[in-house]
FIDRENNU-287960 format. One record per residue (C-alpha): x, y, z; residue number from 1. Coordinates in steps of 0.05 Angstrom, whole numbers, plus 5000, padded with zeros to 4 digits. Layout:
N
+------+------+------+-----+
:    X :    Y :    Z : seq :
+------+------+------+-----+
:    X :    Y :    Z : NUM :
...
+------+------+------+-----+
END
This chain:
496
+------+------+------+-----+
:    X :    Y :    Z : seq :
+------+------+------+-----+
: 2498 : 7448 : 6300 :   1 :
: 2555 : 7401 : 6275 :   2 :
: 2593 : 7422 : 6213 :   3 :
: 2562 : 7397 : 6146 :   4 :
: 2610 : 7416 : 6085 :   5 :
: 2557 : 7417 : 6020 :   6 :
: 2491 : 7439 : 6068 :   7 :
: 2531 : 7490 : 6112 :   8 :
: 2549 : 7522 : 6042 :   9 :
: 2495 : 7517 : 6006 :  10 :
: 2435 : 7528 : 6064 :  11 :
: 2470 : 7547 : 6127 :  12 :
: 2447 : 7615 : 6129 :  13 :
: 2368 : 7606 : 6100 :  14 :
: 2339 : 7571 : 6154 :  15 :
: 2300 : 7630 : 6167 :  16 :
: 2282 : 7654 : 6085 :  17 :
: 2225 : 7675 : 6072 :  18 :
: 2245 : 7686 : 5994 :  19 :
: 2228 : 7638 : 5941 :  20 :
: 2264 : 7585 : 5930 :  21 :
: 2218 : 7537 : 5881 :  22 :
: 2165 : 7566 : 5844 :  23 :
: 2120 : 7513 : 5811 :  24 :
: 2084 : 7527 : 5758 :  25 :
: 2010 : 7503 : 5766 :  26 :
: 2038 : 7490 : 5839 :  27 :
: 2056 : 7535 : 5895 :  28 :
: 2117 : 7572 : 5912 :  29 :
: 2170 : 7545 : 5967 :  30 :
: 2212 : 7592 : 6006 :  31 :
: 2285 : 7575 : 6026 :  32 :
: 2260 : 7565 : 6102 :  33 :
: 2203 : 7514 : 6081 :  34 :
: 2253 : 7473 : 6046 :  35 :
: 2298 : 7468 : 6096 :  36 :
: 2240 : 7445 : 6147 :  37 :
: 2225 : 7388 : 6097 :  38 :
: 2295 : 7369 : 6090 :  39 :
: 2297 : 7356 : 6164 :  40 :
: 2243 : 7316 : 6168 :  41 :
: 2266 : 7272 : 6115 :  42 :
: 2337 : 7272 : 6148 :  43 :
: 2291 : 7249 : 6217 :  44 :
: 2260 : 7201 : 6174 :  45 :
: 2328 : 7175 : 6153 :  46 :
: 2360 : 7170 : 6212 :  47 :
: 2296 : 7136 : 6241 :  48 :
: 2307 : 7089 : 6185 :  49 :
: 2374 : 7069 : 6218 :  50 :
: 2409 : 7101 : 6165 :  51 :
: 2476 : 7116 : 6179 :  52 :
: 2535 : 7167 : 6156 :  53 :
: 2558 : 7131 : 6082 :  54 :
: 2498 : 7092 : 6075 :  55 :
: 2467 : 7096 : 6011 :  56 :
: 2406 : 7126 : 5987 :  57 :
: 2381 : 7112 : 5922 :  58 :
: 2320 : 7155 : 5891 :  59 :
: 2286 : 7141 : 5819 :  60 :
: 2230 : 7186 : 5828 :  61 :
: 2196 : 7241 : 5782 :  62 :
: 2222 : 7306 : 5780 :  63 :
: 2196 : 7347 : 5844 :  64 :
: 2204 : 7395 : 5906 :  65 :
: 2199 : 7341 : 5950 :  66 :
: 2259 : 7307 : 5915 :  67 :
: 2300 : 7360 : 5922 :  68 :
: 2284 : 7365 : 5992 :  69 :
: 2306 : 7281 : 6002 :  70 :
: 2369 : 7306 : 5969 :  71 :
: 2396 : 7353 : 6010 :  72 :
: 2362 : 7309 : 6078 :  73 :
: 2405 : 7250 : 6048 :  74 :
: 2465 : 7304 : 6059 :  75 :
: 2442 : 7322 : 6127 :  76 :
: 2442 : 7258 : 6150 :  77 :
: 2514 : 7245 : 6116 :  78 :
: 2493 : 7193 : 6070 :  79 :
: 2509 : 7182 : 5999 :  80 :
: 2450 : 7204 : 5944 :  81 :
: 2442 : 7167 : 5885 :  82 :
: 2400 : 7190 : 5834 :  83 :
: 2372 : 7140 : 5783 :  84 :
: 2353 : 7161 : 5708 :  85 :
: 2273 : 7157 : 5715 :  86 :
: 2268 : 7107 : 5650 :  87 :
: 2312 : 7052 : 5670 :  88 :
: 2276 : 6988 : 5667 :  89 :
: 2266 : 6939 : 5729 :  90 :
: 2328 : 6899 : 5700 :  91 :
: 2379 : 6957 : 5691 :  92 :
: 2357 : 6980 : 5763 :  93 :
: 2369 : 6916 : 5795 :  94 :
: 2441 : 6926 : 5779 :  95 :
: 2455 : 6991 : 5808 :  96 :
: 2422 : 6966 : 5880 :  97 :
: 2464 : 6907 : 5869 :  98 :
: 2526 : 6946 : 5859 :  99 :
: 2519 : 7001 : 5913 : 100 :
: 2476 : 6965 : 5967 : 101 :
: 2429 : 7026 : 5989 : 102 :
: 2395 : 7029 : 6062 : 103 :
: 2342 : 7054 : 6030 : 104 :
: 2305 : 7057 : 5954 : 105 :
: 2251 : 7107 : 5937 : 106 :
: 2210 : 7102 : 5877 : 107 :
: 2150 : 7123 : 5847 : 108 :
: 2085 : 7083 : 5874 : 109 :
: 2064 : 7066 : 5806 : 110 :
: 2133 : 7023 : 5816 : 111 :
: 2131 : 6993 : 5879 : 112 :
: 2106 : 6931 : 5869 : 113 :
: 2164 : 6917 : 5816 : 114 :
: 2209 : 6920 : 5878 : 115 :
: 2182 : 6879 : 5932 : 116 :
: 2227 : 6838 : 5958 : 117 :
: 2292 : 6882 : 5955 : 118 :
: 2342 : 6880 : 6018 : 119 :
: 2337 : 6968 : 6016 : 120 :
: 2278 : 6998 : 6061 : 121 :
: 2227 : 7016 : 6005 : 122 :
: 2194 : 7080 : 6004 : 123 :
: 2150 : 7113 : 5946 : 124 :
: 2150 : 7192 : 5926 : 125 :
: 2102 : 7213 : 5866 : 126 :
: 2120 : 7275 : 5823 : 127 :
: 2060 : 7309 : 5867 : 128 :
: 2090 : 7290 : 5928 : 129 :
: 2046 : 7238 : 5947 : 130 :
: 2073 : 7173 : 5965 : 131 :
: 2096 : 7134 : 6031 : 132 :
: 2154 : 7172 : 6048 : 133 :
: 2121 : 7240 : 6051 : 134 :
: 2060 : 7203 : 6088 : 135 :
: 2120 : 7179 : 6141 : 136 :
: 2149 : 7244 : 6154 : 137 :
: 2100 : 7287 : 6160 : 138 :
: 2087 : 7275 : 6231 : 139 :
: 2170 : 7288 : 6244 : 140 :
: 2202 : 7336 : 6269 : 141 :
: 2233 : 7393 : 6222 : 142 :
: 2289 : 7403 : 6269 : 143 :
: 2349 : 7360 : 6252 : 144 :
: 2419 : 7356 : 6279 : 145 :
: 2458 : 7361 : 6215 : 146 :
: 2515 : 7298 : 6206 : 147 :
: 2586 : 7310 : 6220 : 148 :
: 2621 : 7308 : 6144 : 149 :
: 2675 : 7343 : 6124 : 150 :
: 2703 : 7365 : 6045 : 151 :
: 2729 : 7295 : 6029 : 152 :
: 2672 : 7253 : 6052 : 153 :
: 2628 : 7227 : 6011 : 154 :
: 2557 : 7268 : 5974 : 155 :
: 2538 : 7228 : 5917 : 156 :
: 2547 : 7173 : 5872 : 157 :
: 2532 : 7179 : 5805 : 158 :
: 2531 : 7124 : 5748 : 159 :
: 2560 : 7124 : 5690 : 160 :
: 2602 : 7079 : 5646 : 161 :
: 2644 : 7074 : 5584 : 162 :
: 2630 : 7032 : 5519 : 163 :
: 2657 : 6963 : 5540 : 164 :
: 2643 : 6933 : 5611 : 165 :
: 2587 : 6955 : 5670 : 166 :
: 2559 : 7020 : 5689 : 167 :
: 2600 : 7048 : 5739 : 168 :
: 2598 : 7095 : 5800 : 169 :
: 2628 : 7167 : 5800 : 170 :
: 2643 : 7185 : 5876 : 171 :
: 2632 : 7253 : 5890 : 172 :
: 2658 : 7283 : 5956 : 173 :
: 2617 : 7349 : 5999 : 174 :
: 2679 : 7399 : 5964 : 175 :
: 2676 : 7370 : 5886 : 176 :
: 2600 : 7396 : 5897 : 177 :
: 2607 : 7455 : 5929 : 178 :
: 2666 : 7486 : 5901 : 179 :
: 2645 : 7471 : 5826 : 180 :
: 2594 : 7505 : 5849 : 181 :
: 2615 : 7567 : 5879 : 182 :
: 2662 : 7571 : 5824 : 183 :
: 2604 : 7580 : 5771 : 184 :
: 2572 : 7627 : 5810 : 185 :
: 2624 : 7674 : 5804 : 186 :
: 2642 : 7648 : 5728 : 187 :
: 2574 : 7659 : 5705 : 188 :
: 2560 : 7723 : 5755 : 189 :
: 2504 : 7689 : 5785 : 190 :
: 2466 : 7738 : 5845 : 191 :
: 2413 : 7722 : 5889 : 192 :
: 2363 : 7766 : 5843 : 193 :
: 2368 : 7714 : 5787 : 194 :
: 2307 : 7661 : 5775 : 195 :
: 2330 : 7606 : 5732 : 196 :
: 2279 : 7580 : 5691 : 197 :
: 2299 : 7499 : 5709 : 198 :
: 2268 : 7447 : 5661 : 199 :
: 2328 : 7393 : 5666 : 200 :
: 2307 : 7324 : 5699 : 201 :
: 2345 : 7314 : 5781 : 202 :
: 2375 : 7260 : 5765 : 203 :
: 2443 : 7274 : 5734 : 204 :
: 2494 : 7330 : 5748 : 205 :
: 2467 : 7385 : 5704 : 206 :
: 2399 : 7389 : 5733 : 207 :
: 2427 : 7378 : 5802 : 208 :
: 2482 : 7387 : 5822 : 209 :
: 2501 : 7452 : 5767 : 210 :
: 2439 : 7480 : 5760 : 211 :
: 2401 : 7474 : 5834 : 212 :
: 2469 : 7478 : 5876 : 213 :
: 2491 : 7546 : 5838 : 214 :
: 2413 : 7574 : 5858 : 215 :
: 2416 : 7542 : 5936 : 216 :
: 2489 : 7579 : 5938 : 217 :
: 2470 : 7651 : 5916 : 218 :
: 2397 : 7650 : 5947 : 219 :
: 2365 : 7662 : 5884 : 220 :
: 2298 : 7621 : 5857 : 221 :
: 2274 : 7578 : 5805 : 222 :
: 2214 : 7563 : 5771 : 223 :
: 2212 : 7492 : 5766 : 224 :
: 2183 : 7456 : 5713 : 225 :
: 2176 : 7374 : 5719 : 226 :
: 2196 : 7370 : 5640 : 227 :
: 2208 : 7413 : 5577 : 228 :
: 2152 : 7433 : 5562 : 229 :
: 2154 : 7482 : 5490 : 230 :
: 2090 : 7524 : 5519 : 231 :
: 2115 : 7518 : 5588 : 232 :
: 2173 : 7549 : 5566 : 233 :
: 2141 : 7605 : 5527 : 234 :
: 2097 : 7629 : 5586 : 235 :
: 2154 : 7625 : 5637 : 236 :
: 2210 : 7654 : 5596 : 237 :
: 2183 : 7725 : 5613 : 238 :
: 2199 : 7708 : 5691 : 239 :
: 2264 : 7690 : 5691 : 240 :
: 2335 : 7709 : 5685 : 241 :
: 2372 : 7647 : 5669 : 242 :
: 2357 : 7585 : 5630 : 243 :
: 2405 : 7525 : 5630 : 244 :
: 2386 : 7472 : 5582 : 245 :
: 2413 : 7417 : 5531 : 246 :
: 2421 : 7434 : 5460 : 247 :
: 2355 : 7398 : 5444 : 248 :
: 2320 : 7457 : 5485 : 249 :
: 2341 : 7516 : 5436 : 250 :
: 2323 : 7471 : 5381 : 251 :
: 2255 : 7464 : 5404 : 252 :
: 2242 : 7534 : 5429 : 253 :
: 2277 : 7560 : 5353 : 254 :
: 2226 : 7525 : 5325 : 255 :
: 2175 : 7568 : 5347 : 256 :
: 2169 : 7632 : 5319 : 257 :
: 2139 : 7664 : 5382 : 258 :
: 2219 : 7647 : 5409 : 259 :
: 2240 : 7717 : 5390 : 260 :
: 2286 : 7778 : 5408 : 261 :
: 2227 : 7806 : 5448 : 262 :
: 2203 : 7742 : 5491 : 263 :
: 2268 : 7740 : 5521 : 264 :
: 2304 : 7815 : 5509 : 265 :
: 2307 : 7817 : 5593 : 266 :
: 2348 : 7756 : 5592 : 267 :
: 2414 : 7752 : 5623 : 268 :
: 2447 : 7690 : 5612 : 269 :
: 2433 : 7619 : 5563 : 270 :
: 2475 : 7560 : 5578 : 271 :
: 2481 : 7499 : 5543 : 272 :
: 2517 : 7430 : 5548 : 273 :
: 2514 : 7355 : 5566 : 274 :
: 2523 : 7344 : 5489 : 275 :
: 2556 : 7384 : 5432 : 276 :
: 2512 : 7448 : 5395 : 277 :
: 2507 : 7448 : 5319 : 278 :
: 2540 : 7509 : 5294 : 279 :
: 2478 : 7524 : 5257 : 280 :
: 2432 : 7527 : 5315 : 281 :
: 2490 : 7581 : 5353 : 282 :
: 2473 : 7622 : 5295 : 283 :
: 2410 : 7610 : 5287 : 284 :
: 2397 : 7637 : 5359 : 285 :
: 2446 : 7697 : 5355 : 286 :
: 2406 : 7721 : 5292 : 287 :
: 2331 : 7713 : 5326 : 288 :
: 2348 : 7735 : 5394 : 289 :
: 2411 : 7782 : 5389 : 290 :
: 2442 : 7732 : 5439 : 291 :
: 2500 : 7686 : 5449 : 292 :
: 2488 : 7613 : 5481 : 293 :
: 2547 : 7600 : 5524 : 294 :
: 2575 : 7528 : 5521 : 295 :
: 2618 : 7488 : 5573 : 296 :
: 2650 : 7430 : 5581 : 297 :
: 2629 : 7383 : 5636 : 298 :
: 2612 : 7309 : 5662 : 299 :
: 2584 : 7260 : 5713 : 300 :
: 2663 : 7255 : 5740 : 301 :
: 2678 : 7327 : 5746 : 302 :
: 2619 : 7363 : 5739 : 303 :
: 2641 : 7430 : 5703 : 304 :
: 2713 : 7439 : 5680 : 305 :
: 2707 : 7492 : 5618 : 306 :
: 2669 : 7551 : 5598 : 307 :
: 2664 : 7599 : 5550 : 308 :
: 2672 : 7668 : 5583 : 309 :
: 2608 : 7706 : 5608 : 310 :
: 2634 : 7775 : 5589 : 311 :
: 2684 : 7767 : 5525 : 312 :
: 2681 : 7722 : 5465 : 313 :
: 2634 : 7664 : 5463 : 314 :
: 2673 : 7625 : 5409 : 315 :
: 2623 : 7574 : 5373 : 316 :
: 2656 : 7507 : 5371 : 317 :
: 2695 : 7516 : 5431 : 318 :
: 2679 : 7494 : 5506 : 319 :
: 2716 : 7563 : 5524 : 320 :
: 2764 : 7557 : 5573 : 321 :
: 2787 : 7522 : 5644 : 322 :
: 2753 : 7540 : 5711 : 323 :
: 2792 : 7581 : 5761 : 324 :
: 2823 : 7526 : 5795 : 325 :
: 2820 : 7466 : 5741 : 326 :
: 2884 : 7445 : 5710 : 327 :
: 2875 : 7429 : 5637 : 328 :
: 2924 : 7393 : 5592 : 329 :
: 2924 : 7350 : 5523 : 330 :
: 2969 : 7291 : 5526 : 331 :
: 2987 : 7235 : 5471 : 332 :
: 2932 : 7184 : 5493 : 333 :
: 2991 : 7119 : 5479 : 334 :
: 3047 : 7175 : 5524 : 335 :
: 3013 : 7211 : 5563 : 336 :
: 3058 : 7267 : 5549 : 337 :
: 3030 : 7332 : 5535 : 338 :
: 3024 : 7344 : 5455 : 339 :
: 3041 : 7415 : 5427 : 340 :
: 2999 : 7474 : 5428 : 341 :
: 2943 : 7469 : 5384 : 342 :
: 2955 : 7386 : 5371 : 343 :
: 2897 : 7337 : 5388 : 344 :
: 2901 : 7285 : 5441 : 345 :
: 2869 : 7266 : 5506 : 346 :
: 2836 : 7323 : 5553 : 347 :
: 2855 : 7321 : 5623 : 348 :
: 2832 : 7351 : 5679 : 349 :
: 2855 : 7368 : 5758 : 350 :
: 2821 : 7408 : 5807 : 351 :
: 2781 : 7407 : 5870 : 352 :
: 2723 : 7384 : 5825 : 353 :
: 2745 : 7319 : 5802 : 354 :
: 2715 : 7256 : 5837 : 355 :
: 2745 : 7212 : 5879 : 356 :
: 2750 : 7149 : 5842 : 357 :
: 2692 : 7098 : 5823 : 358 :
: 2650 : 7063 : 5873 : 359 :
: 2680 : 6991 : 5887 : 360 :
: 2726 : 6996 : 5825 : 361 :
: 2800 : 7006 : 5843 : 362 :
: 2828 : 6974 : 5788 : 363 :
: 2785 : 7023 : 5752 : 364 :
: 2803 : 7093 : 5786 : 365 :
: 2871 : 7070 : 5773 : 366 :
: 2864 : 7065 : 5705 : 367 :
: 2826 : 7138 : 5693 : 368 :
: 2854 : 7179 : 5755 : 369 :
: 2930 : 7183 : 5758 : 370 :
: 2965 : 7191 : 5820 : 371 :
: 2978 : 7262 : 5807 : 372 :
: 2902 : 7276 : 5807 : 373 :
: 2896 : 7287 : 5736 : 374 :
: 2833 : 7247 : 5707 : 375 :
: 2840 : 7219 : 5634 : 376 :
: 2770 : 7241 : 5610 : 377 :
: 2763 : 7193 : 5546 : 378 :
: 2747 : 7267 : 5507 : 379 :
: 2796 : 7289 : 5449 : 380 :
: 2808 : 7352 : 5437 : 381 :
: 2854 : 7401 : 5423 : 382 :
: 2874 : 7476 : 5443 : 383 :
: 2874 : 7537 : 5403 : 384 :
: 2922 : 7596 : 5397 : 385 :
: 2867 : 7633 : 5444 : 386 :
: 2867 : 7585 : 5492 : 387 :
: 2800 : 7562 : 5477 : 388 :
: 2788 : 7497 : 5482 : 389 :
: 2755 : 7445 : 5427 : 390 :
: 2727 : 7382 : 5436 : 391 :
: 2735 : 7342 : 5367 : 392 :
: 2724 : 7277 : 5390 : 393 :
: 2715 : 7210 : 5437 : 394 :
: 2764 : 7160 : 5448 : 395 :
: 2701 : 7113 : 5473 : 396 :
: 2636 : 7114 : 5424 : 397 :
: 2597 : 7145 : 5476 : 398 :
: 2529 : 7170 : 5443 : 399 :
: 2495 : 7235 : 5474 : 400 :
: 2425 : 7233 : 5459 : 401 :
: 2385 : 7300 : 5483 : 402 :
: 2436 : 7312 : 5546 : 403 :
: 2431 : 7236 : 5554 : 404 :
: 2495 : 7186 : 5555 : 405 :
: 2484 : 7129 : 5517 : 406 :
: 2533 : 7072 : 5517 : 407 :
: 2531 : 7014 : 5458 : 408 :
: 2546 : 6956 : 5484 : 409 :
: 2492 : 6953 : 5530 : 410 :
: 2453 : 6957 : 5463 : 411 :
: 2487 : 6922 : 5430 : 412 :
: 2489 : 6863 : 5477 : 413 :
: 2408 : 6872 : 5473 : 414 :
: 2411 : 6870 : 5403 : 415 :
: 2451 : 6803 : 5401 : 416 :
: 2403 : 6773 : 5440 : 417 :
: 2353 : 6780 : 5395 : 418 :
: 2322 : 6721 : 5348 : 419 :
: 2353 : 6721 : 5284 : 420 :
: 2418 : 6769 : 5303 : 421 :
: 2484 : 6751 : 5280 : 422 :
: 2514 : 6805 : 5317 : 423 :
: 2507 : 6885 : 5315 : 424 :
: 2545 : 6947 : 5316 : 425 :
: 2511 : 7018 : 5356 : 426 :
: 2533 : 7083 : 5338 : 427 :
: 2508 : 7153 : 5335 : 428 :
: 2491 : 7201 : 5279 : 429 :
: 2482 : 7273 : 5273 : 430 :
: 2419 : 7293 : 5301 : 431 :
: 2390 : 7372 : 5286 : 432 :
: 2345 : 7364 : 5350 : 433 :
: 2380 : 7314 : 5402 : 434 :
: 2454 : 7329 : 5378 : 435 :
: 2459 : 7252 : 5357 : 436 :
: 2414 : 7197 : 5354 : 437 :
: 2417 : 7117 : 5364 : 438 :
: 2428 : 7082 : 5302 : 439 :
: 2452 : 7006 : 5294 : 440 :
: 2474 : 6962 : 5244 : 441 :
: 2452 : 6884 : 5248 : 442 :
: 2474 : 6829 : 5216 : 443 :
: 2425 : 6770 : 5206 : 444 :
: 2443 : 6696 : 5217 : 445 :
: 2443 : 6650 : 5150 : 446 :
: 2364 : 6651 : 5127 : 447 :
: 2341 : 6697 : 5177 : 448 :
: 2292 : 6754 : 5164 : 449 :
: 2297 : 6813 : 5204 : 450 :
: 2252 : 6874 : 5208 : 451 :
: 2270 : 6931 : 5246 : 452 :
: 2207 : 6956 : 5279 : 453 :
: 2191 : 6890 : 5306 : 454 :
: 2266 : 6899 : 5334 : 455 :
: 2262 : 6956 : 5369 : 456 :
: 2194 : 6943 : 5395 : 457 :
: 2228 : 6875 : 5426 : 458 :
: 2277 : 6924 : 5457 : 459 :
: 2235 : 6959 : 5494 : 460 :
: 2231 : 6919 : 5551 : 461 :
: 2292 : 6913 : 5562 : 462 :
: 2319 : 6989 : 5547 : 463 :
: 2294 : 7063 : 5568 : 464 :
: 2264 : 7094 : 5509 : 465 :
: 2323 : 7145 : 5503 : 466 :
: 2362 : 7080 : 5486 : 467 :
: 2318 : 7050 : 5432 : 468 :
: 2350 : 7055 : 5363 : 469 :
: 2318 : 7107 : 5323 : 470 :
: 2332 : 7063 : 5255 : 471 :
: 2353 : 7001 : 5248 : 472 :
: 2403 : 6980 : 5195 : 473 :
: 2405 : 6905 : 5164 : 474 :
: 2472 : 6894 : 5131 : 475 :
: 2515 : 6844 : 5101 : 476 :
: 2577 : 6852 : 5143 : 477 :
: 2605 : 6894 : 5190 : 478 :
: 2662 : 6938 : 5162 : 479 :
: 2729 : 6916 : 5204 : 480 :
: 2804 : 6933 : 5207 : 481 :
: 2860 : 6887 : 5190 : 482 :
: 2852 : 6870 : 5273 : 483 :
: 2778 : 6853 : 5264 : 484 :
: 2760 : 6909 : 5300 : 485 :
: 2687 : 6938 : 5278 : 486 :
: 2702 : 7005 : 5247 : 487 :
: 2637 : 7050 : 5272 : 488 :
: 2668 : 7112 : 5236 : 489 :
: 2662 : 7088 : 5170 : 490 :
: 2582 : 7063 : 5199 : 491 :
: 2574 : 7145 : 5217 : 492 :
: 2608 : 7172 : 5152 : 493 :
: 2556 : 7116 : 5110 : 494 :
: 2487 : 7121 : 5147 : 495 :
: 2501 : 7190 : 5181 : 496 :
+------+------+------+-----+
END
């Protein structure tokens, strides 16, 4: 069998497990050698597809087995998988096949039709794993000669973008993926006796590429849930080991009083991340369960590059500290030179986990990734005399809804658009449950009349739901520096 970097470390040796892999509630259970069967057929289906090594395969389907399976095919056959958030709109879609020119799009049935027409081979894959692409590989073979692909070639593309400008895509090579990690399972003291209780969507890093890879590389299971679920939850937590969730997950589950010390006193490990934890809710959970969330530090470019320690000091506030083999500095953001211990400035990062540049953007990777392989994150933050790491800051007004990234001009360009709209300023605001939430601030032309609900209902069809504005502002003015530059801080410090 020919050498395949991510799938001969993560699978190479479970062609033959008979252990769980994927245990679905309400479902059936899926051992490590049934998965790999499915993954060739898909990769048969692929290749019979005429897809080639570096083609592109694009996927906005519902969370299930099936699409973890067309995941790690897309890897057999040495393409490039490209996960789509499942509420992007027909319009914000269109851009991303635009941009990275797939072989081949797969999408739920109920969305087919809304695709006709596009220059990618179509396929459909319901979160029951029904659909046209199961229907076409059934009949394959499960055998599949794996695609020749070494550390540096190309896994994944994921999309992400700052405030200004278009989305853009994070190119992520066979070693960022694997060695982040194998890293965290030796970080985190992951075994193949641990069941991680997954309820994060497949379609971003955490739920992917951190949370299933760590699980395919140790040989331990899951029980996989489509969505949070606060009941779900609750009955599962008793089966498993490990939970990995956003900070809007231990909000939820605290808000239950059957969340206590004895629901989850077997538990060996909480993580939490994609968007900063209240202090409150840290100590909220210490004092009802007796146990200490651990936070990191990651993102689409990098995937992890911080942790707080599993066995030591799980400072609240802090990120914790660089992986084994990430270089971490803070440099002036106007210098680049590296500030003095404990100063803020720009965070940094270099190891075998940072991407290889955006898709189709040069100008772009040149602008982020320096030629010494450190990658300007766009995070502030600072160092402490511990050597924990804090995050106090963004440089861009990135907004991270529930584990989502929300950017504002996209929003904000909506907004604009809008009858009535002078122009508009997006920012976020403290949130107990989601970390922050969407808020704007409109300005109406001469005589205009606004009202906010009929605003955000107008947005709808043009943004995913995570992206609507939870309150609408109509003001005056904007506030703006001497430059004319719309201050959003002073937006957050007034309507916060």
């Amino acid at each position: 069998m020919s050498s395949n970097h991510l799938f001969d470390g993560l699978l190479s040796t479970r062609s033959d497990d008979q252990r769980t892999l994927l245990d679905v509630p309400g479902g059936r259970c899926w051992s490590y050698a049934e998965l790999v069967k499915l993954s060739g057929q898909l990769a048969n289906l692929l290749q019979l597809s005429a897809v080639k090594p570096g083609d592109r395969i694009a996927v906005q389907v519902h969370k299930s087995v099936e699409a973890i399976a067309l995941y790690l095919a897309t890897v057999r056959a040495g393409a490039v998988f490209l996960p789509l958030n499942t509420a992007y709109t027909r319009a914000e879609v269109e851009y991303f096949l635009d941009d990275a020119e797939p072989a081949v799009f797969v999408c739920d049935s109920a969305r087919a039709s809304e695709f006709d027409g596009i220059e990618a081979q179509l396929f459909s894959l319901d979160g029951d794993g029904d659909g046209s692409l199961m229907q076409a590989a059934q009949a394959l073979d499960t055998e599949f000669e794996n695609a020749l692909r070494g550390p540096e070639d190309l896994a994944a593309i994921l999309y992400t973008s700052g405030t200004t400008g278009l989305s853009k895509g994070a190119m992520l090579s066979h070693d960022n993926l694997l060695s982040n990690a194998l890293t965290l399972v030796d970080y985190w003291q992951f075994s193949s006796d641990d069941v991680l209780l997954h309820a994060l969507p497949i379609f971003h890093t955490h739920g992917l590429f951190v949370a299933t890879n760590i699980i395919l590389a140790v040989g331990g299971s899951m029980i996989f849930l489509a969505r949070f679920d606060v009941e779900q939850m609750l009955a599962q937590l008793p089966r498993a080991t490990s939970l990995m969730g956003v900070p809007t997950f231990y909000t939820r589950l605290l808000a239950d009083a059957r969340f206590n010390r004895d629901l989850v006193a077997h538990m060996r490990l909480f993580i939490s991340g994609s968007a900063p934890m209240l202090p409150e809710t840290h100590v909220q959970f210490e004092e009802r369960t007796g146990q200490r969330i651990l936070e990191r530090y990651g993102m689409t470019e990098t995937n992890m590059n911080t942790s707080n320690p599993y066995d030591g000091e799980r400072r609240i506030g802090s990120v914790g500290f660089p992986l084994p083999g990430v270089d971490l500095k803070i440099t002036n953001p106007q210098t680049a030179d590296e500030v003095s211990a404990g100063e803020t400035g720009m965070i940094e990062v270099r190891g075998p986990n940072v991407f290889l540049g955006y898709w189709r953007k040069p100008e772009k990777t040149e602008l982020e990734l320096r030629a010494n392989g450190f990658f300007i994150t766009g995070d502030l933050g600072k160092i402490d005399a511990d050597g924990y790491v804090h995050i106090v800051g963004r440089e861009k007004d990135l907004i991270i809804s529930g584990g989502y990234n929300i950017y504002p001009k996209q929003i904000e360009t909506e907004i604009d658009l809008l009858d009535g709209v002078l122009e508009s300023a997006v920012f976020g605001v403290a949130h107990a449950d989601l970390g922050e939430a969407v808020a704007a601030a409109v300005v109406p032309l001469a005589g205009a009349e606004l009202d906010p609900e009929q605003m955000v209902h107008a947005l709808e069809a043009s943004l995913a739901k995570f992206k609507l504005p939870r309150k609408i502002f109509v003001v005056d003015e904007l506030p703006r520096n001497a430059m004319g530059k719309v201050q959003k801080n002073s937006l957050r410090a007034r309507y916060g």
